[in-house]
Legacy VTK file of the C-alpha trace (Angstrom):
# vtk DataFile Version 3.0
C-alpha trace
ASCII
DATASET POLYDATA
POINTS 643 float
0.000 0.000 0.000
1.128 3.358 -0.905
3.468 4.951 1.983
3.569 1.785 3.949
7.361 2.821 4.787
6.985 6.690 5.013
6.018 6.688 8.787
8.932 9.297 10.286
9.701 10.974 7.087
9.053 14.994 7.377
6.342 16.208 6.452
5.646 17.319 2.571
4.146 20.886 1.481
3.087 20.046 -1.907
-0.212 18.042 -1.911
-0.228 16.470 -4.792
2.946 14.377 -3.941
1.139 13.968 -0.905
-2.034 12.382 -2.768
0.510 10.291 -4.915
2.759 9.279 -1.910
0.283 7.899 0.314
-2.700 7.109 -1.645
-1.723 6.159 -4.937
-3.428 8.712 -7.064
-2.343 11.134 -9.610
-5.598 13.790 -9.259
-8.055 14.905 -6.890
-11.821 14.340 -6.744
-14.286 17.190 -7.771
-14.021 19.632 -5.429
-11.901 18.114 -3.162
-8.387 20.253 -4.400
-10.297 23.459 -3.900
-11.259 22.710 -0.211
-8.012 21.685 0.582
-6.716 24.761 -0.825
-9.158 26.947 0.641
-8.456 25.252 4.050
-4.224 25.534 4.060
-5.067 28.845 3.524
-6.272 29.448 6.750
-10.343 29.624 6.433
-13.148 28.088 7.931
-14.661 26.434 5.449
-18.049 24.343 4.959
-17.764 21.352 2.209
-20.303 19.594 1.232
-19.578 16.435 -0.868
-22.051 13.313 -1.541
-21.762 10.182 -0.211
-18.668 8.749 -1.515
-17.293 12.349 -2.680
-14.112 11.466 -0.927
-14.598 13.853 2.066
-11.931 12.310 4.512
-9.091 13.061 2.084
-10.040 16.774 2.310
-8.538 16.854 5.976
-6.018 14.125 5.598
-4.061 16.097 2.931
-3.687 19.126 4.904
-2.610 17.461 8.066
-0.037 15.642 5.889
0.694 19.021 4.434
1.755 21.032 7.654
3.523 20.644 11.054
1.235 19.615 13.782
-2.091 17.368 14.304
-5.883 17.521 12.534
-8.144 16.803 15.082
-11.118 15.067 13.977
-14.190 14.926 15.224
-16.791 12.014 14.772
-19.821 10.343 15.919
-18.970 7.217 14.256
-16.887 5.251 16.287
-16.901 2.134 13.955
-15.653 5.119 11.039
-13.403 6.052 13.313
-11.743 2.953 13.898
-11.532 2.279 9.929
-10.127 5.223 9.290
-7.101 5.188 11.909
-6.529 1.611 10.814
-6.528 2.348 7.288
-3.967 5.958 7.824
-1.588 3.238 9.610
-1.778 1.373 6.864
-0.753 3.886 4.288
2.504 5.037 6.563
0.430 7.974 8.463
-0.060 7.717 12.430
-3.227 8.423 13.476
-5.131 7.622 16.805
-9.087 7.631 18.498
-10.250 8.283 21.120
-14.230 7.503 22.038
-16.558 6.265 24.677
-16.248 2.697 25.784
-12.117 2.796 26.059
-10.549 2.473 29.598
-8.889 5.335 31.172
-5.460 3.653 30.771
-6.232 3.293 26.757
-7.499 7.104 26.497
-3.883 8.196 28.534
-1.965 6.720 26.559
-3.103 7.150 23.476
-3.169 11.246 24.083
0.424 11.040 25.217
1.443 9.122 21.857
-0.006 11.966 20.161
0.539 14.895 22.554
4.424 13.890 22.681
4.692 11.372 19.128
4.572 11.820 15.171
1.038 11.468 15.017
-0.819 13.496 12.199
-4.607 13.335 12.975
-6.574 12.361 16.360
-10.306 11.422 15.982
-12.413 12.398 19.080
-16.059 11.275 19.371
-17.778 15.062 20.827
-18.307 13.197 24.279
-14.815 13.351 24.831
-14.154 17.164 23.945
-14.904 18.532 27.313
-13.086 15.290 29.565
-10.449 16.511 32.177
-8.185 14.132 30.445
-8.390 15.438 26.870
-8.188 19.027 28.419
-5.004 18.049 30.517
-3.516 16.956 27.191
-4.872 19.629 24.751
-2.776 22.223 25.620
0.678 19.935 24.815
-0.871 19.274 20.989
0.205 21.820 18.149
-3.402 21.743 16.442
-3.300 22.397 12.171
-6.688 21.486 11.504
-10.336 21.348 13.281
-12.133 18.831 10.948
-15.928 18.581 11.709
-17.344 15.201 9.955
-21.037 14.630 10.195
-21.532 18.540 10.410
-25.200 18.705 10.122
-25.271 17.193 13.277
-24.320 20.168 15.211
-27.582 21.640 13.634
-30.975 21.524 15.560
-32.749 21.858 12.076
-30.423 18.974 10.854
-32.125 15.069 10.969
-29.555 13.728 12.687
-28.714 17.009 15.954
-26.509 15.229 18.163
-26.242 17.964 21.705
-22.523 16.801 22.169
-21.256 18.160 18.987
-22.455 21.567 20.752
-19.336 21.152 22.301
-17.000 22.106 19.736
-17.531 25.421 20.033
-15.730 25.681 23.203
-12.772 24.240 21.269
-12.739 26.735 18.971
-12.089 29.172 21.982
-9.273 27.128 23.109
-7.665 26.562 19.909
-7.905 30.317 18.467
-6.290 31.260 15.186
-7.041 27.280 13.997
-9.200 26.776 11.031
-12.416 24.341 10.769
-13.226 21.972 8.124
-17.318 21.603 8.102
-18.358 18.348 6.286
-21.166 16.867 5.555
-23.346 14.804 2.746
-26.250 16.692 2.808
-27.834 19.866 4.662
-30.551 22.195 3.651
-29.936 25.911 3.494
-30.851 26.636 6.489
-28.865 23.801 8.280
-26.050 24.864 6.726
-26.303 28.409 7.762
-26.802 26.802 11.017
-23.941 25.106 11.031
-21.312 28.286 10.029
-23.225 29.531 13.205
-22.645 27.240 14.987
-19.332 26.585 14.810
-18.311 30.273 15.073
-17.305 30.809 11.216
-16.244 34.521 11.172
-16.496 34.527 7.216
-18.707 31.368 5.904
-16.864 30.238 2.836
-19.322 27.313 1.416
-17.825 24.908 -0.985
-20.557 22.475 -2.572
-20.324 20.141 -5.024
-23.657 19.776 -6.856
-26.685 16.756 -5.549
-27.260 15.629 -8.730
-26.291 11.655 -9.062
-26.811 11.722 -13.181
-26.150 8.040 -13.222
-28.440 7.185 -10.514
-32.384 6.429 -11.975
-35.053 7.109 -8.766
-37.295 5.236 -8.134
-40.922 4.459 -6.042
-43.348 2.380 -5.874
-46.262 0.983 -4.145
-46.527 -2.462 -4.008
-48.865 -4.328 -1.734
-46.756 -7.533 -1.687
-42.945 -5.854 -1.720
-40.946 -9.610 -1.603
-42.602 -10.020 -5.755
-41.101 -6.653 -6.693
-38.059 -6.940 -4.968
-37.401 -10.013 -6.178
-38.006 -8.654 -9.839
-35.770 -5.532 -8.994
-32.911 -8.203 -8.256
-33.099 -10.262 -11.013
-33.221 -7.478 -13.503
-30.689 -5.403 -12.280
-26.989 -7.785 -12.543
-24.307 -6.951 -9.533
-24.137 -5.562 -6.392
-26.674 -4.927 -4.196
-28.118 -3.151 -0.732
-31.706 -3.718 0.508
-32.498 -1.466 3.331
-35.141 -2.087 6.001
-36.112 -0.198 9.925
-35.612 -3.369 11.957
-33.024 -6.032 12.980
-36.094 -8.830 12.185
-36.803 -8.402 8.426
-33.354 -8.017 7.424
-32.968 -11.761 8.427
-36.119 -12.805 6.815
-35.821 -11.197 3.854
-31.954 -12.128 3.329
-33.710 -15.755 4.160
-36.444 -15.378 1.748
-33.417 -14.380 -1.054
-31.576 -16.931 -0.028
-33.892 -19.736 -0.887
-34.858 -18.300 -4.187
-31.336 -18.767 -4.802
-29.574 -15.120 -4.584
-26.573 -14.818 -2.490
-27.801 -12.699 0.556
-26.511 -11.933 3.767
-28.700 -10.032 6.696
-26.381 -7.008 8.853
-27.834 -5.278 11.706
-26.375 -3.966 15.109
-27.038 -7.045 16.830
-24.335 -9.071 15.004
-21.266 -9.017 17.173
-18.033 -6.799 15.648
-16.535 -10.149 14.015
-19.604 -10.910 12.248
-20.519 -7.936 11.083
-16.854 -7.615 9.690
-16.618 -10.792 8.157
-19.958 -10.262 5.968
-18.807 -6.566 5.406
-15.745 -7.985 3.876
-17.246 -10.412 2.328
-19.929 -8.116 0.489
-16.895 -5.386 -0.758
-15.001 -8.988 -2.033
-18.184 -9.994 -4.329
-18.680 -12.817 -2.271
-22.072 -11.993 -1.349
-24.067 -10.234 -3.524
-26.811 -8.434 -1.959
-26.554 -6.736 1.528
-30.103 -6.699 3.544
-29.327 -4.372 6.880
-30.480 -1.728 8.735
-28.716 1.907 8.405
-26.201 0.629 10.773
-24.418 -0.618 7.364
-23.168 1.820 4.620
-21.495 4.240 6.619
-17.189 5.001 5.027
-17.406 2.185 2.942
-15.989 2.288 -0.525
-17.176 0.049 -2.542
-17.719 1.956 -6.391
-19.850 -1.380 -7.971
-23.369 -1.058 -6.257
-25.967 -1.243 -9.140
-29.202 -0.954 -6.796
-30.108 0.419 -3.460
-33.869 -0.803 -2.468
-35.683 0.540 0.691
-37.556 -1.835 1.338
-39.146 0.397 4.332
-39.900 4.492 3.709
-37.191 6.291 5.388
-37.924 9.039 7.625
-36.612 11.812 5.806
-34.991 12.212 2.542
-31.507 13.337 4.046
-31.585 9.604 5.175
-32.938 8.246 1.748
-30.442 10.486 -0.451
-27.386 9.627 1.685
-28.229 5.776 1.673
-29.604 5.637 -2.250
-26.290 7.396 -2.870
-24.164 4.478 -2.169
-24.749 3.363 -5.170
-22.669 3.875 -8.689
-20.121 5.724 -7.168
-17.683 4.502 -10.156
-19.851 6.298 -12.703
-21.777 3.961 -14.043
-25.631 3.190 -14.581
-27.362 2.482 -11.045
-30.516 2.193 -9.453
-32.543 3.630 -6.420
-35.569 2.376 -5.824
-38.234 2.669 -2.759
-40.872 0.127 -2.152
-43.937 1.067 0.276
-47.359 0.209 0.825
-50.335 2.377 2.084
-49.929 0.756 5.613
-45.871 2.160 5.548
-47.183 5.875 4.958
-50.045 5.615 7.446
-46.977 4.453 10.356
-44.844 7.776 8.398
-47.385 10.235 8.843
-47.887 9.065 12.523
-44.107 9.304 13.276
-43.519 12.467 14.801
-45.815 11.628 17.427
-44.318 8.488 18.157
-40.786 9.822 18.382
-41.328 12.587 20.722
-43.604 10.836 23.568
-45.074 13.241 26.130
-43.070 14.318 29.324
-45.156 12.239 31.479
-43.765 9.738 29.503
-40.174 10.827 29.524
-40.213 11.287 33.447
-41.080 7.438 33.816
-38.476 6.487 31.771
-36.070 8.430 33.266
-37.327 7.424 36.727
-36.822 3.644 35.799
-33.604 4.568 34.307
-31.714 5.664 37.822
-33.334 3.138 39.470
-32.339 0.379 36.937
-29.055 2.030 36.940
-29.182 2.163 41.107
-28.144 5.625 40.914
-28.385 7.669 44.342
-30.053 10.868 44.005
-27.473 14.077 43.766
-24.600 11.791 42.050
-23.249 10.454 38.452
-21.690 13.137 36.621
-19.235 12.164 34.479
-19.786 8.389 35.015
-20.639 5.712 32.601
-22.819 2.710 33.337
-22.868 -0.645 31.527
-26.462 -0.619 29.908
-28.477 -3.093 28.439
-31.863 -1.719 26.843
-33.543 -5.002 25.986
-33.207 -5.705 29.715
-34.364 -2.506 31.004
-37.378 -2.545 28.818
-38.206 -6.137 30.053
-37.678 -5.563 33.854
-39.907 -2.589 33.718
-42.620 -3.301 31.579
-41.855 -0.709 29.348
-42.795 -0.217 25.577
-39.370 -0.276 23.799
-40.042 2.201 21.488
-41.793 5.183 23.755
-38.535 4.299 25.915
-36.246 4.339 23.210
-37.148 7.855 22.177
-37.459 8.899 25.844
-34.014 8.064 26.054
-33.267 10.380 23.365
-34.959 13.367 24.409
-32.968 13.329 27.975
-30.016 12.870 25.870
-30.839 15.631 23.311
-31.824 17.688 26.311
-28.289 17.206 27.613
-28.687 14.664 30.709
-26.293 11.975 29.363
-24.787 10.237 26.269
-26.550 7.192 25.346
-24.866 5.090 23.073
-26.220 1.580 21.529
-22.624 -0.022 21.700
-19.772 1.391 22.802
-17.439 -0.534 19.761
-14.290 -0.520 22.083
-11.513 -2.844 20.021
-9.391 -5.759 21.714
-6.291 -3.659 21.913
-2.629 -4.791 22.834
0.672 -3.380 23.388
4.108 -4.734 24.237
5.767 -3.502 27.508
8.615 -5.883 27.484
11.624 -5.382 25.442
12.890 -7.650 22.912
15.834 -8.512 24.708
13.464 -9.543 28.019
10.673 -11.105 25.326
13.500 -13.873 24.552
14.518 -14.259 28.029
10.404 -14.957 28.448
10.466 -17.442 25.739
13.096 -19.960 27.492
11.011 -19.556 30.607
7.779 -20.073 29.581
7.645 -21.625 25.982
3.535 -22.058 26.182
3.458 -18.210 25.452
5.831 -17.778 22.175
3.125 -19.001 19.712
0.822 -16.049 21.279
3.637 -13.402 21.463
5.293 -14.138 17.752
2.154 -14.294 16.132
1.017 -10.865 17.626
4.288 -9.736 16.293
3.888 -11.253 12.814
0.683 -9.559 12.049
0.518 -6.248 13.773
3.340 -4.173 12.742
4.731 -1.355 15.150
3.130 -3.219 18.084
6.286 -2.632 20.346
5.988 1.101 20.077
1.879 2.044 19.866
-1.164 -0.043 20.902
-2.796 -1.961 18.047
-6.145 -3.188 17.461
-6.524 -6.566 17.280
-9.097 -9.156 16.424
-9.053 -12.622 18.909
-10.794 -14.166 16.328
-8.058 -13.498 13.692
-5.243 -14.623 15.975
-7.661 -17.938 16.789
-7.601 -18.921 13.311
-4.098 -18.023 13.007
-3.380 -20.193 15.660
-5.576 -22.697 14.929
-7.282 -22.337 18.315
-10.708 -20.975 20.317
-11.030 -17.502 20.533
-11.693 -18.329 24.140
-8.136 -19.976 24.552
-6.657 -17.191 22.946
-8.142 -14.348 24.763
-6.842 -16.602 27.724
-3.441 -16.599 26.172
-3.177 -12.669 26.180
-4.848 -12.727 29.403
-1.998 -14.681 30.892
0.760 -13.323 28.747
-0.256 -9.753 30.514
-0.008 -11.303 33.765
3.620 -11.394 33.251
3.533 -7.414 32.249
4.729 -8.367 28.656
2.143 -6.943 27.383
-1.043 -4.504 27.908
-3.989 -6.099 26.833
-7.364 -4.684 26.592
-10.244 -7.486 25.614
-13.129 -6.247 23.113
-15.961 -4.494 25.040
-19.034 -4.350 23.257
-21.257 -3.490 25.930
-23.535 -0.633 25.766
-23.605 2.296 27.800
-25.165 5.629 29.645
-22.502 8.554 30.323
-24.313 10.600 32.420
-23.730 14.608 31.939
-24.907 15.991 34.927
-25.982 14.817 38.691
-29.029 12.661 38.698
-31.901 14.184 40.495
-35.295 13.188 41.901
-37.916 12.245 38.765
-40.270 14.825 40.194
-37.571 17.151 40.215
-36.558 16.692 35.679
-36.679 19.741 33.910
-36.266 19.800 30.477
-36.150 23.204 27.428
-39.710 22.326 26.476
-39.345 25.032 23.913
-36.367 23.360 22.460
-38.237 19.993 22.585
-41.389 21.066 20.305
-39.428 22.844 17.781
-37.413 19.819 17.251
-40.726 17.623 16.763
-42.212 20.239 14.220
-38.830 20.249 12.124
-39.131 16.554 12.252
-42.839 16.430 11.148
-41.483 18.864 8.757
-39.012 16.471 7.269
-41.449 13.648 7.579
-43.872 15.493 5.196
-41.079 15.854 2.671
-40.645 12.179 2.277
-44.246 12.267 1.688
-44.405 14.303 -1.211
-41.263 12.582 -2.677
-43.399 9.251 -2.454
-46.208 10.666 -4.113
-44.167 13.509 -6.693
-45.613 13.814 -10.450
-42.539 15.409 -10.931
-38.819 14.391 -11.618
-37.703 12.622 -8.467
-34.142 14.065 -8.905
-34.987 17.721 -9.176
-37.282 17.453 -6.225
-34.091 16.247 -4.491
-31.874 18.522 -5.557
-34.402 21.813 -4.668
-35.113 20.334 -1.104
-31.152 20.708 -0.860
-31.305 24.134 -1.821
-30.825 24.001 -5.887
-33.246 26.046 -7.871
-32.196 25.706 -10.965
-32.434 21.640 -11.248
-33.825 20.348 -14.200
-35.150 16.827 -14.953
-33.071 13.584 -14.837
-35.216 12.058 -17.798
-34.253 8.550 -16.325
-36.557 8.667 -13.110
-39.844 6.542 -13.237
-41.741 9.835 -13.578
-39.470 11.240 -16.329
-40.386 7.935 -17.835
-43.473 7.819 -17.606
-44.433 11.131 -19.210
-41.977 10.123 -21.721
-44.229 7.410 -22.266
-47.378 8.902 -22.160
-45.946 11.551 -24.840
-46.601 8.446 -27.400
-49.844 6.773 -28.298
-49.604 3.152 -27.364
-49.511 1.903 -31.115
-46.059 4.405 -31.652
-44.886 3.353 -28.406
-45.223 -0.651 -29.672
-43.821 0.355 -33.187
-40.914 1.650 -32.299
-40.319 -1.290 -29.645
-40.634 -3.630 -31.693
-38.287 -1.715 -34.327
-35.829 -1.985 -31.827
-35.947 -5.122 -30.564
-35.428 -6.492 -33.966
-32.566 -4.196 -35.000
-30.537 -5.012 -31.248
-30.579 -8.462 -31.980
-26.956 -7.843 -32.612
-24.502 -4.562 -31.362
-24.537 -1.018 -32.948
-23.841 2.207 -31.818
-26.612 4.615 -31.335
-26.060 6.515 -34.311
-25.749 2.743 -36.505
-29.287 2.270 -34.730
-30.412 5.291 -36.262
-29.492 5.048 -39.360
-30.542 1.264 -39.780
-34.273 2.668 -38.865
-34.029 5.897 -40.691
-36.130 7.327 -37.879
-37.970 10.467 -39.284
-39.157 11.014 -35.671
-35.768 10.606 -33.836
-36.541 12.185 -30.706
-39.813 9.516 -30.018
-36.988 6.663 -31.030
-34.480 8.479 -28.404
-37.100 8.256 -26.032
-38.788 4.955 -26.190
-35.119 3.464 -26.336
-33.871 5.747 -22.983
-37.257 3.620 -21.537
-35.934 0.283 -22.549
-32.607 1.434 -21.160
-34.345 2.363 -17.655
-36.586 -1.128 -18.018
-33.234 -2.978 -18.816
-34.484 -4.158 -22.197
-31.411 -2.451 -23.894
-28.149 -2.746 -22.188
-24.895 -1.797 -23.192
-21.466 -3.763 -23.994
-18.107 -3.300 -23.310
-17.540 -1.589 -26.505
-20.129 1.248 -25.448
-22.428 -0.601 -28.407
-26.606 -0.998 -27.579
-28.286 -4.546 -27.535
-31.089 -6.292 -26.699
-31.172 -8.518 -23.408
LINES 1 644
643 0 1 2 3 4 5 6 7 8 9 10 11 12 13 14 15 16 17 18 19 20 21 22 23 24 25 26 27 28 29 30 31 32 33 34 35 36 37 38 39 40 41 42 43 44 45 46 47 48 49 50 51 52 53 54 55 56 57 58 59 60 61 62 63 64 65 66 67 68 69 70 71 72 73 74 75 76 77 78 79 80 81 82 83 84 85 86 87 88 89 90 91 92 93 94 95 96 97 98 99 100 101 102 103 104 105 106 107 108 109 110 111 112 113 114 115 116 117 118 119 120 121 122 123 124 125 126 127 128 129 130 131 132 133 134 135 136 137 138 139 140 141 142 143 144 145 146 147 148 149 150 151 152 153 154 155 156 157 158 159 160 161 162 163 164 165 166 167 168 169 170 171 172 173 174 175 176 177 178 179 180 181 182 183 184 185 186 187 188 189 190 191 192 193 194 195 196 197 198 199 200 201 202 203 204 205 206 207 208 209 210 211 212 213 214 215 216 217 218 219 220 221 222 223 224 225 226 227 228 229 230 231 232 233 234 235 236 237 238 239 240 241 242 243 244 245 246 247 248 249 250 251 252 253 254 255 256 257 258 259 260 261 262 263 264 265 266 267 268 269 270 271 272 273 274 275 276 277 278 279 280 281 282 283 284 285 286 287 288 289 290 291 292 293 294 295 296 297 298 299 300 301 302 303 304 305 306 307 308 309 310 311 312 313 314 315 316 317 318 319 320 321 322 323 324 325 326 327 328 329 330 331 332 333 334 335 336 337 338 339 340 341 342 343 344 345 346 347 348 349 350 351 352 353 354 355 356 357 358 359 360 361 362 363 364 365 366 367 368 369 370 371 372 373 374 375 376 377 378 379 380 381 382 383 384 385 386 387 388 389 390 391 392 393 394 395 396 397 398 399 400 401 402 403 404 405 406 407 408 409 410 411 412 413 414 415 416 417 418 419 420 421 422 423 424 425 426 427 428 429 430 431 432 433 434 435 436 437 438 439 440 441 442 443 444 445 446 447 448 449 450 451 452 453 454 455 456 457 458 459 460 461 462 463 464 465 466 467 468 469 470 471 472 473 474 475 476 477 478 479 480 481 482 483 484 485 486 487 488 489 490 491 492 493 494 495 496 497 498 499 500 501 502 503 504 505 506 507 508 509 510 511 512 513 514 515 516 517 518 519 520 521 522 523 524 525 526 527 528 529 530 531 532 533 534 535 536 537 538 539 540 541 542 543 544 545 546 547 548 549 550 551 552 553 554 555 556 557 558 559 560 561 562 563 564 565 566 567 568 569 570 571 572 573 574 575 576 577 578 579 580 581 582 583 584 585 586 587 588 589 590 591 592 593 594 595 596 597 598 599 600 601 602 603 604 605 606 607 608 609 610 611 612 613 614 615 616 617 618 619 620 621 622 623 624 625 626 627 628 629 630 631 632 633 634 635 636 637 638 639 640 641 642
């Protein structure tokens, strides 16, 4: 991998060796030169790239590009974890830090990069206001504030996280250093939000356009959804994502695929880390064709090859449905996005908002279970995290999980604490003994060198920084349990050769402030209300996308703040009036015409000519329908035939 060998060397100014160096490539993204430009120079900047627009590179060039640390922050901790793992890979330290690591992880991975050659640090927001990050702060020579997931600072955004809040006091401590905004997709006024937010003196918006031109929308309602997405699937060849709300149809529907014969594989949060890995990996490999999950999937991977993105489910909002449809064609190249609904889906859309924001007797019960579940005394908790486990909360109070769920949300919007649905904390090891000591370890105790050389073997730079690790790797490496081998480490550590952290997965509830009686909860009810109307707001804008006569791209691309869109032409309402344009007897005419001439390859213009079409324009439409219906395909000469 490019720069595997370039960890120490100093750093370079010009950022197009950079790219080259490090990453392989000879030119930039769209857009993504001009931000970094724009952001060496000095100014806070808002970018706003789609999904797969290459948005990370914008702040890893400029770290690479001058003295000192980018600080990143991120509420993805599974993103943040690829990311750092995939910068070591290319020759560039980085480091995270998030909630669910051990105060012993968390010091020493701020002294590696207060006091080591470390380039970027990614911080969930949670940690921003620690005493431990601010004892360290102060000893880091800051470059870069990089913002990902901006819109979440934004109480107008879908997504407002209250901890990103948080940045602002950064920006006081680290005056004079520029911020990088980024996000996939923000209205107008969310992004004017945002520059607010986040203090920008000057806003200096850099956008690239929403338009996915290869990408053909579309929706439909279908009272039996399996039929239709079953069609959708064996129309469409390659890769595939089917998205659906909950943890229970993604198994029965990558079931239901499977015994029809497609190669499906179900992803949600419940699957442990390993799991989900291995059939992440083995999706972006082509080994499994179609990917049925919940939106815990998608989320910094880059895989270019997706041909169709179904929702099987209407999302909530169409920041959701545009960031998710977006994941596919990224290389370029004809793709599909298609939603599938039912009248019973929009009667449980329209009743949302009222769902997710329950009333506050509601919230006080849940809150009231909550410290006793917890066994919280009253007056205490700051600061400290607690081991949660929702499904059994729910169950040993009777509670419906779903009025709970969003309880929990609005005390943690509200500020009370941080509730996270797992805490993704890595197994993590690092070697305290020397090499010199490690062989004098071996004669002892020869049990342990199997476990200590294969450690060394497969994570490089292990004796100098901790490295995440995967038991289960090392147990099929070994040919062992991963129970015996998280013994192995277990005793191996008991010697003080090395530090080992296992995998926590548990989640948890970081409480922000003291806990106080239930009668006593206060919340901004102000605050609370004007986040359920934007949300009913956003919920009646996925409404009218369902039920548009219009082009289904230019409605996207004017909710996101672009007047001047114009119509796609390849939607399924573009289509459509297309379509009706022609009398049915044209429509059949020219079909047929075609058919009979793509029996073997021409070129559009040898298509033409063959049918010396008088009426060229109906011909260029019915055959840009047969395109979208995947009657007429293409070759690998660029030539049209028929399938």
């Amino acid at each position: 991998m490019p720069g595997a060998a370039c960890i120490f060397e100093p750093y370079m100014t010009d950022i197009h060796d950079i790219l080259h160096q490090y990453w392989g490539y000879d030119e930039f993204r769209p857009l993504q030169q001009q931000i970094i430009e724009v952001v060496l120079e000095g100014r806070d900047t808002l970018a706003l790239l789609p999904t797969g627009g290459g948005k990370s590179l914008c702040y890893q060039v400029p770290a690479m590009a001058q003295e000192g640390i980018c600080i990143v922050v991120s509420p993805l901790i599974a993103l943040m974890k690829d990311q750092v793992e995939n910068l070591k890979q290319r020759g560039i330290l980085a480091a995270a830090i998030y909630t669910g690591q051990s105060r012993r992880q968390i010091v020493q991975t701020l002294k590696n990069v207060a006091f080591g050659p470390y380039k970027l640090l990614y911080v969930s927001p949670e940690r921003l206001e620690t005493d431990l990050f601010q004892e360290f702060l102060p000893a880091m020579d800051v470059n870069l504030i990089a913002v990902d997931e901006a819109h979440c600072i934004s109480q107008w955004g879908y997504d407002f996280r209250p901890a990103y809040t948080r940045i602002a006091q950064l920006r006081k401590q680290l005056r004079g250093v520029p911020v990088l905004a980024l996000t996939a997709s923000a209205t107008t006024q969310v992004q004017e939000d945002i520059c607010t937010q986040l203090q920008f003196k000057t806003p200096h918006i850099l956008r690239q356009s929403f338009e996915r031109k290869n990408i053909s929308y579309s929706a439909f309602n279908e009272p039996a959804k399996i039929n239709k997405l079953q069609q959708i699937l064996a129309k469409v060849p390659g890769t595939a994502i089917v998205y659906c709300k909950s943890r229970r149809r993604t198994v029965e529907l990558a079931e239901l695929l499977s015994l029809q014969g497609m190669d499906a594989k179900a992803y949600h949060a419940g699957l442990s880390n390993e799991e989900r890995a291995a059939r992440q990996e083995a999706w972006i490999q082509n080994k499994t064709r179609v990917m049925v999950c919940t939106n815990a999937f998608g989320m910094g991977i880059d895989k270019p090859d997706v041909r169709v993105v179904v929702h099987y489910d209407a999302p909530d909002c169409l920041e959701n449905y545009y960031q998710e449809a977006g994941r596919a064609g990224r290389d370029g190249k004809k793709s599909y996005a298609v939603l599938l609904y039912d009248n019973k889906d929009l009667e449980e859309l329209e009743a949302l908002p009222q769902k997710r924001f329950p009333a506050f007797d509601e919230i006080r019960e849940v809150f009231r279970s909550l410290v006793n579940f917890l066994q919280m005394p009253t007056y205490t908790g700051q600061d400290q995290a607690f081991d949660f486990r929702f499904d059994v909360f729910v169950k040993n109070f009777k509670l419906d999980s779903y009025t709970a769920l969003y309880a929990l949300k609005a005390l943690e919007s509200d500020g009370w604490f941080d509730f996270n649905e797992r805490s993704f904390a890595p197994a993590t090891v690092t070697f305290r003994a020397t090499k010199d000591l490690l062989y004098e370890f071996y004669r002892s105790y020869p049990q342990y060198e199997a476990i200590c050389t294969t450690l060394l073997r497969t994570y490089g730079g292990i004796f100098d920084y901790p490295a995440s690790i995967s038991e289960a790797l090392l147990a099929k490496l070994m040919r062992l349990k991963e129970d015996e081998v998280k013994q192995l480490l277990r005793e191996v550590m008991a010697f003080h050769i090395i530090e080992y952290n296992a995998a926590n997965e548990t989640p948890q509830v970081i409480w922000r402030k003291h806990r106080v009686p239930a009668k006593e909860l206060t919340m901004n009810h102000r605050a609370y209300i004007e986040r359920r109307e934007t949300f009913a707001a956003r919920v009646q804008t996925m409404l009218q996308y369902v039920h548009t006569p219009s082009c289904r791209s230019r409605f996207i691309n004017q909710y996101f703040g672009d007047a001047a869109a114009v119509d796609c032409g390849t939607c399924d309402t573009c289509l459509q009036r297309k379509k009706k344009a022609l009398n049915p007897e044209e429509f059949a005419a020219i079909s047929k015409a075609l058919q009979q001439q793509l029996q073997s390859p021409k070129t559009l213009a040898e298509l033409l000519q063959e049918l010396n079409a008088t009426h060229r324009d109906k011909t260029k439409q019915v055959l840009q329908f047969l395109q979208a219906e995947e009657k007429v395909v293409g070759d690998e000469l660029g030539r049209l035939k028929w399938r």
